[in-house]
N, CA and C atoms as an extended XYZ file, in Angstrom:
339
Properties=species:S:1:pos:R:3:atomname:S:1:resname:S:1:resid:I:1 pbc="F F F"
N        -7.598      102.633      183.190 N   UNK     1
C        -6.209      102.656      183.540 CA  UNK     1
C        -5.911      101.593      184.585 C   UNK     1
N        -4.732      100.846      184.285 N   UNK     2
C        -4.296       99.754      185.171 CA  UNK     2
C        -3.669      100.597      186.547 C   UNK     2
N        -3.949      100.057      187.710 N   UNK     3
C        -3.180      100.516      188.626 CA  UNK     3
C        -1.396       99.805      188.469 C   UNK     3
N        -0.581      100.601      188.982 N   UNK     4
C         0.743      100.115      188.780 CA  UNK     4
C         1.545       99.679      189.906 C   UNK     4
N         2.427       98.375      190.001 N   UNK     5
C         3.044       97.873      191.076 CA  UNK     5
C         4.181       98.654      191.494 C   UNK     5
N         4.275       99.116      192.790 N   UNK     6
C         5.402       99.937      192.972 CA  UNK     6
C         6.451       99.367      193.842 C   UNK     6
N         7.707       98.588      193.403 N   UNK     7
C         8.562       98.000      194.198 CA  UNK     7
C         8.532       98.592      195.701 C   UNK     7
N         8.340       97.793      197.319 N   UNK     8
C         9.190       98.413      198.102 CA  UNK     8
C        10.174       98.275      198.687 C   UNK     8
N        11.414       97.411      197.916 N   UNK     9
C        12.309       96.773      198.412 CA  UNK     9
C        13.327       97.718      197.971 C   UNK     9
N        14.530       98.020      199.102 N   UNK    10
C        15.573       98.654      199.041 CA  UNK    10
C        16.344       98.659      197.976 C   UNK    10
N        17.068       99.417      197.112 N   UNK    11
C        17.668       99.519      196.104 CA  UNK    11
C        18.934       99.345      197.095 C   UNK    11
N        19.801       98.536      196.296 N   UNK    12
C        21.305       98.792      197.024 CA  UNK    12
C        22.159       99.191      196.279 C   UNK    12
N        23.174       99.927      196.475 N   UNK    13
C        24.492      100.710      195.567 CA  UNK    13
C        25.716      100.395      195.889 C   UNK    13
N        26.100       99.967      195.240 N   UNK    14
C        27.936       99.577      196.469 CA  UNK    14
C        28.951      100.578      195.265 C   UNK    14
N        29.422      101.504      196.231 N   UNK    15
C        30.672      102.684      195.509 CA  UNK    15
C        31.410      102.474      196.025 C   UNK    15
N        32.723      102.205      194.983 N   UNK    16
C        34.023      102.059      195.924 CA  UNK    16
C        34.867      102.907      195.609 C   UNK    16
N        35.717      103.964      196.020 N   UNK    17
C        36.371      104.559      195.965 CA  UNK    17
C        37.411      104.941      196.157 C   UNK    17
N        38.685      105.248      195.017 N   UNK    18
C        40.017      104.061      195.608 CA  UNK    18
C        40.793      105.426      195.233 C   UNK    18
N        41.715      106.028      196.034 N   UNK    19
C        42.646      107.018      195.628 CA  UNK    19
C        43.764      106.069      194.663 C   UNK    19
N        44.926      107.395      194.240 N   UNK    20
C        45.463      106.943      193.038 CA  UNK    20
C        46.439      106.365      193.926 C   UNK    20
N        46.924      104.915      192.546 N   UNK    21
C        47.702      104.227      192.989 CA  UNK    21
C        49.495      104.434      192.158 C   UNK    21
N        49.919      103.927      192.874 N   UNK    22
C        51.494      104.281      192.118 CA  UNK    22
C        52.088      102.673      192.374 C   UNK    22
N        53.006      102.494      191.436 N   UNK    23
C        53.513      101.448      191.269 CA  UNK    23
C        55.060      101.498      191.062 C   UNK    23
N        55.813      100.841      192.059 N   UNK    24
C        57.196      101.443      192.180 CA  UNK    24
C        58.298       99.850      191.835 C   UNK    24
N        59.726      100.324      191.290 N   UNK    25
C        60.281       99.557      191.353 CA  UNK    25
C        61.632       99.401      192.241 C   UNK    25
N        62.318       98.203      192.636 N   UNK    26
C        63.519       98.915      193.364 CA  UNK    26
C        63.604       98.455      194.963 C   UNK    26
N        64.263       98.779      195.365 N   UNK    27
C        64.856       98.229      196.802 CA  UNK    27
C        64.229       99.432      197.678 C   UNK    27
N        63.281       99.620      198.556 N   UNK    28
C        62.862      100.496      199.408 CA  UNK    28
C        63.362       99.971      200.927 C   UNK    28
N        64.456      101.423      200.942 N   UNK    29
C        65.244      101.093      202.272 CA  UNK    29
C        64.726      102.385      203.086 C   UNK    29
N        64.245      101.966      204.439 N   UNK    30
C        63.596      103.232      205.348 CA  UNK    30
C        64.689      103.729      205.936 C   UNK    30
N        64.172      104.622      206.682 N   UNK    31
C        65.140      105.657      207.503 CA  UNK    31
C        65.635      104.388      208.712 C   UNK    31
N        64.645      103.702      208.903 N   UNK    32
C        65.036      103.244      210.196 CA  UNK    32
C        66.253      101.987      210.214 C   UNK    32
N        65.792      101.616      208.627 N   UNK    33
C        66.796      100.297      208.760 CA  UNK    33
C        67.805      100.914      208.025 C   UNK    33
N        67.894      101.981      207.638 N   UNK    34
C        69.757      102.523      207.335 CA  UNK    34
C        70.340      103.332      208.725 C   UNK    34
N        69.709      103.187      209.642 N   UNK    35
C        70.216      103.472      210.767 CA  UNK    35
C        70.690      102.725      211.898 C   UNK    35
N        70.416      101.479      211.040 N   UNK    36
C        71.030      100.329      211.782 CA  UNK    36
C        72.339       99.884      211.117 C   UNK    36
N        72.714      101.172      210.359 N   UNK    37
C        73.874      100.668      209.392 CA  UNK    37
C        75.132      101.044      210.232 C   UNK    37
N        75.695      100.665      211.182 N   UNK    38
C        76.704      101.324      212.341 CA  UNK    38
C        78.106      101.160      211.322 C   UNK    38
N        78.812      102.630      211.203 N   UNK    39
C        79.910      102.644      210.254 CA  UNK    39
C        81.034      102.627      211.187 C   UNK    39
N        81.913      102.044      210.251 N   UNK    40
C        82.813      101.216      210.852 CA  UNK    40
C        82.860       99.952      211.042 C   UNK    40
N        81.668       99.328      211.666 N   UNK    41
C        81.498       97.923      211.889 CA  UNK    41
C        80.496       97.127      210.991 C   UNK    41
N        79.732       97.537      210.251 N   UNK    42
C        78.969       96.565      209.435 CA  UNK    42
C        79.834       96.438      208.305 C   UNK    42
N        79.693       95.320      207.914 N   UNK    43
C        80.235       94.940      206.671 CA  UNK    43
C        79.867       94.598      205.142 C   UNK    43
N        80.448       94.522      204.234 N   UNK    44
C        79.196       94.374      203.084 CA  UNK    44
C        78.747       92.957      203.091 C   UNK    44
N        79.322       92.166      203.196 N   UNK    45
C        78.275       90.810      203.826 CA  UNK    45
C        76.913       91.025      204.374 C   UNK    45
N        76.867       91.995      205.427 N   UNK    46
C        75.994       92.313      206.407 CA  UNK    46
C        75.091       92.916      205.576 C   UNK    46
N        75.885       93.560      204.968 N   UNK    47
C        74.534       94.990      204.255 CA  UNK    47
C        73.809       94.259      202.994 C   UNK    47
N        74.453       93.684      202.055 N   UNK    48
C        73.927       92.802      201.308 CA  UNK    48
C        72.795       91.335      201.969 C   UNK    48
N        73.212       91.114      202.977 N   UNK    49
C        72.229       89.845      203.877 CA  UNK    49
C        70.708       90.978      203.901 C   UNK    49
N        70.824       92.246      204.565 N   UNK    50
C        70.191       93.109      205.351 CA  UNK    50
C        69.543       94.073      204.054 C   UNK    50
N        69.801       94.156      202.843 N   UNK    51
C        69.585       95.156      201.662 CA  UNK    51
C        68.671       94.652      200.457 C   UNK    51
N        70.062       93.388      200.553 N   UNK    52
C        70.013       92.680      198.962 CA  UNK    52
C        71.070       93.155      198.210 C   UNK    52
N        71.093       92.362      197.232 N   UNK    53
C        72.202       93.425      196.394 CA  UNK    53
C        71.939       94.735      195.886 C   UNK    53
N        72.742       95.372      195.956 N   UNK    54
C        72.566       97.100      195.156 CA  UNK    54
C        72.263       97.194      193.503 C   UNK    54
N        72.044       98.171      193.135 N   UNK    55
C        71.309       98.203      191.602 CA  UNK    55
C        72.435       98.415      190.954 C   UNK    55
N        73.718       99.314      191.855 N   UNK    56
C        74.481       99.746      191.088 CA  UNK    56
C        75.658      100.096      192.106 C   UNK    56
N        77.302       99.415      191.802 N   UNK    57
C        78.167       99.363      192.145 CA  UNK    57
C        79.592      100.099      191.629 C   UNK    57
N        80.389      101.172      192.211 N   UNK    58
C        81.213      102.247      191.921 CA  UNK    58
C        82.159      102.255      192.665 C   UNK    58
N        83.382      101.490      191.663 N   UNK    59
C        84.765      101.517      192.640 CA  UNK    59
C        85.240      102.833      192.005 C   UNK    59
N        86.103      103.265      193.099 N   UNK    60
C        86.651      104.733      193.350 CA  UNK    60
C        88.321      103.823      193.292 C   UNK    60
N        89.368      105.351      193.264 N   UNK    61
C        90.857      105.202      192.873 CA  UNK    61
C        91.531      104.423      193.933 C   UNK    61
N        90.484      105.137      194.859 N   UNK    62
C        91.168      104.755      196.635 CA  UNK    62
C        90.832      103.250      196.820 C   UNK    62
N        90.260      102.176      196.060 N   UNK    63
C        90.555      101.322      196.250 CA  UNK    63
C        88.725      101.052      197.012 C   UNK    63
N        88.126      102.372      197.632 N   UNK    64
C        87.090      101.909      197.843 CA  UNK    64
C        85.646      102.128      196.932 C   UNK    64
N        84.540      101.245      197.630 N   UNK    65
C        83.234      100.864      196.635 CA  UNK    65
C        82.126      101.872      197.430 C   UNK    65
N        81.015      102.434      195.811 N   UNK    66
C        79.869      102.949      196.636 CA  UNK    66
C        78.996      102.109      195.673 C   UNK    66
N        77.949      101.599      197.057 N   UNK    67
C        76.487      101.231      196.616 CA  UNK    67
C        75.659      101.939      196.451 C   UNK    67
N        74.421      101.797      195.442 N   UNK    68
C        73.728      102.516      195.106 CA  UNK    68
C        72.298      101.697      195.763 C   UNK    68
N        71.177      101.972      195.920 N   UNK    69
C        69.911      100.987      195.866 CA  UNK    69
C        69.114      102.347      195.698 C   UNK    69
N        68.182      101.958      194.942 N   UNK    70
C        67.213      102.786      194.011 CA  UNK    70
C        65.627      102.439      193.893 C   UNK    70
N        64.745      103.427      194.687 N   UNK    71
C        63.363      102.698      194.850 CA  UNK    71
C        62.424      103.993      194.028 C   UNK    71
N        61.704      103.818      192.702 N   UNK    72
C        61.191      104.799      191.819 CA  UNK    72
C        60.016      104.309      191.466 C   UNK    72
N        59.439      105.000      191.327 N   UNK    73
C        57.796      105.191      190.551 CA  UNK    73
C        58.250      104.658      189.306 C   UNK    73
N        57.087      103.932      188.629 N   UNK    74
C        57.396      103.704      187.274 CA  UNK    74
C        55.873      103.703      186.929 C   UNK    74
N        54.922      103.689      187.487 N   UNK    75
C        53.687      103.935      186.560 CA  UNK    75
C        53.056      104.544      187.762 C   UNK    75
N        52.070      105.379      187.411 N   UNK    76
C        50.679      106.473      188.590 CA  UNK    76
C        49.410      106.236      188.374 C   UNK    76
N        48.381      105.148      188.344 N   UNK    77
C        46.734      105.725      187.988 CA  UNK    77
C        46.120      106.635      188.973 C   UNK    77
N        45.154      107.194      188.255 N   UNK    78
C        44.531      108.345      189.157 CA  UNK    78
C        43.301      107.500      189.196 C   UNK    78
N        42.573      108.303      190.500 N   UNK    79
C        41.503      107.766      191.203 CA  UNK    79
C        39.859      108.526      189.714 C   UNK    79
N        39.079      108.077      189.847 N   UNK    80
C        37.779      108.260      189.583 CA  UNK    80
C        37.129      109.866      189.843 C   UNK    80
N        37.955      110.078      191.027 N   UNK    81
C        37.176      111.163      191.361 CA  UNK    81
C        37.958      112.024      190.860 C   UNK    81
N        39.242      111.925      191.127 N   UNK    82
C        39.995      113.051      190.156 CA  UNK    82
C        40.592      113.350      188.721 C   UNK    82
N        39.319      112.297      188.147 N   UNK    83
C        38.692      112.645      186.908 CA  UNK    83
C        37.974      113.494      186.678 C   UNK    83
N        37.237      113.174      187.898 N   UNK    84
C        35.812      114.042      187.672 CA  UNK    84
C        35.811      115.210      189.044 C   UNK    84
N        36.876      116.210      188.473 N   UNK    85
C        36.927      117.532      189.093 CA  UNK    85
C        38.005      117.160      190.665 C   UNK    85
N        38.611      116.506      190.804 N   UNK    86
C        38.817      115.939      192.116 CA  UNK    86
C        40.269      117.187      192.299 C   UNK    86
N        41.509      116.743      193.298 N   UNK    87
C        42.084      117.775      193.444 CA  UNK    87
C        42.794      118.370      192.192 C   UNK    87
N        43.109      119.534      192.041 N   UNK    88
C        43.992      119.985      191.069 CA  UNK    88
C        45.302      119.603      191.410 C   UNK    88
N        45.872      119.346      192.047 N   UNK    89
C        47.325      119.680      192.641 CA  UNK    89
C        47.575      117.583      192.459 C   UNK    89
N        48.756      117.650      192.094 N   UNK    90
C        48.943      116.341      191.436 CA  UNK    90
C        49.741      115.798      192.743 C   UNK    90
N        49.957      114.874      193.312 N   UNK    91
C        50.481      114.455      194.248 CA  UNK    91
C        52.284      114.261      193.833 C   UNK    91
N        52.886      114.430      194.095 N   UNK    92
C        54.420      114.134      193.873 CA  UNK    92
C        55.286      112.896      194.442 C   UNK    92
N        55.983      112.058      193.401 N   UNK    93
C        56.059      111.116      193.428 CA  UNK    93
C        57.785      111.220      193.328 C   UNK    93
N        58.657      110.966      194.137 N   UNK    94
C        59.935      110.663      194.323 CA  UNK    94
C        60.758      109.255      194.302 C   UNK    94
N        61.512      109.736      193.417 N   UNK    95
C        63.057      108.764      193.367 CA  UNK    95
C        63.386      108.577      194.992 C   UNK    95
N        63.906      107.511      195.448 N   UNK    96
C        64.422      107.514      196.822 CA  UNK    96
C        65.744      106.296      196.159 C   UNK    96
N        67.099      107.196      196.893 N   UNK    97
C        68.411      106.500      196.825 CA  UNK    97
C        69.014      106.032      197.882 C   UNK    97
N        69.692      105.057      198.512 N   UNK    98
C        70.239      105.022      199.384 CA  UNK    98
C        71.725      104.554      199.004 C   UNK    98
N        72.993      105.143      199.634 N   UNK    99
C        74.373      104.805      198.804 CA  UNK    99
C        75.439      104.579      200.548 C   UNK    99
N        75.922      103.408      199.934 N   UNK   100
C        76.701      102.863      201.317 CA  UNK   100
C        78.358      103.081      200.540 C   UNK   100
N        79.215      103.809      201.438 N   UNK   101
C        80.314      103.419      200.869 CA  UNK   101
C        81.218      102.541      201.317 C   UNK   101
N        82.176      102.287      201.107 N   UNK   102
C        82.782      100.171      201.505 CA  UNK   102
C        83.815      100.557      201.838 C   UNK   102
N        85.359      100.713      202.424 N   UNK   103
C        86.308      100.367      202.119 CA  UNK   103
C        86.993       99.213      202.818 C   UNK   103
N        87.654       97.980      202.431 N   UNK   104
C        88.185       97.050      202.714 CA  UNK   104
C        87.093       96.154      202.998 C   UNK   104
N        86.057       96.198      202.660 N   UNK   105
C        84.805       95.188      203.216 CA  UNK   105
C        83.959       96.146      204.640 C   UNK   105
N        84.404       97.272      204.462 N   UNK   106
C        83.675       97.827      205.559 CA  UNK   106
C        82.590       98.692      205.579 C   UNK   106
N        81.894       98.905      206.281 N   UNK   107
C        81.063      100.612      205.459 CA  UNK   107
C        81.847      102.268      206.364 C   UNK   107
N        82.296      102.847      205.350 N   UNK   108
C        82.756      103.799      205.977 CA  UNK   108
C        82.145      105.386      206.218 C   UNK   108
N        80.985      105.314      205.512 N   UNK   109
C        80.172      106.205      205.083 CA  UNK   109
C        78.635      105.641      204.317 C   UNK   109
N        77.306      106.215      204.679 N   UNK   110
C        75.698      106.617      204.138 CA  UNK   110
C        75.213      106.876      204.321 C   UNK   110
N        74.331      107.120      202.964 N   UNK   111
C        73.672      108.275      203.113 CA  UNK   111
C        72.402      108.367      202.343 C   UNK   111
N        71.073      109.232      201.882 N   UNK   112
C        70.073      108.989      201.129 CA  UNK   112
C        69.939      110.408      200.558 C   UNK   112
N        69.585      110.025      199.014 N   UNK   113
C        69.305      110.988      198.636 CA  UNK   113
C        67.964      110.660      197.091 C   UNK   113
């Protein structure tokens, strides 16, 4: 019987492990920068410089406009591990709206929903 060579050099493993990712579309406006929205005095100039344009625009009888901006999930991969037995409980993934209302070029009212 041959004697046998027994490697003693370190095996290395590299695991990477990546929770699930979500992929969103849309204008993501925070709490903090719609609180810089001072009503009465900002204007839609301002909010459009400060926003971008809105997704979606709604004149009313009264002559005034509501903006819409809309930030949504549109695709979810799940991680590796929660393939393989990982949490049960699915993480929840929300629509976020933010709606400015205008009148005369002004903002007179917003809000998020």
């Amino acid at each position: 019987m041959k004697p046998r060579c027994i490697s003693t050099r370190p095996i290395q493993l590299q695991v990477q492990v990546q929770g699930p990712t979500v992929r969103y579309e849309g204008t993501y406006i925070s709490d903090e920068l719609l609180e810089r929205v001072v009503i009465g005095k900002a204007t839609d100039e301002w909010v459009v410089a400060v926003f971008g344009e809105p997704d979606a625009q709604s004149k009313l009888r009264d002559g005034s406009q509501i903006w819409r901006w809309t930030y949504r999930p549109v695709e979810q991969k799940v991680s590796l591990v929660e393939v393989f037995g990982g949490s049960e409980k699915e993480p929840k993934f929300s629509t976020r709206s933010v709606f400015i209302m205008l009148r005369d070029g002004v903002v007179v009212e917003k809000w998020k929903g």
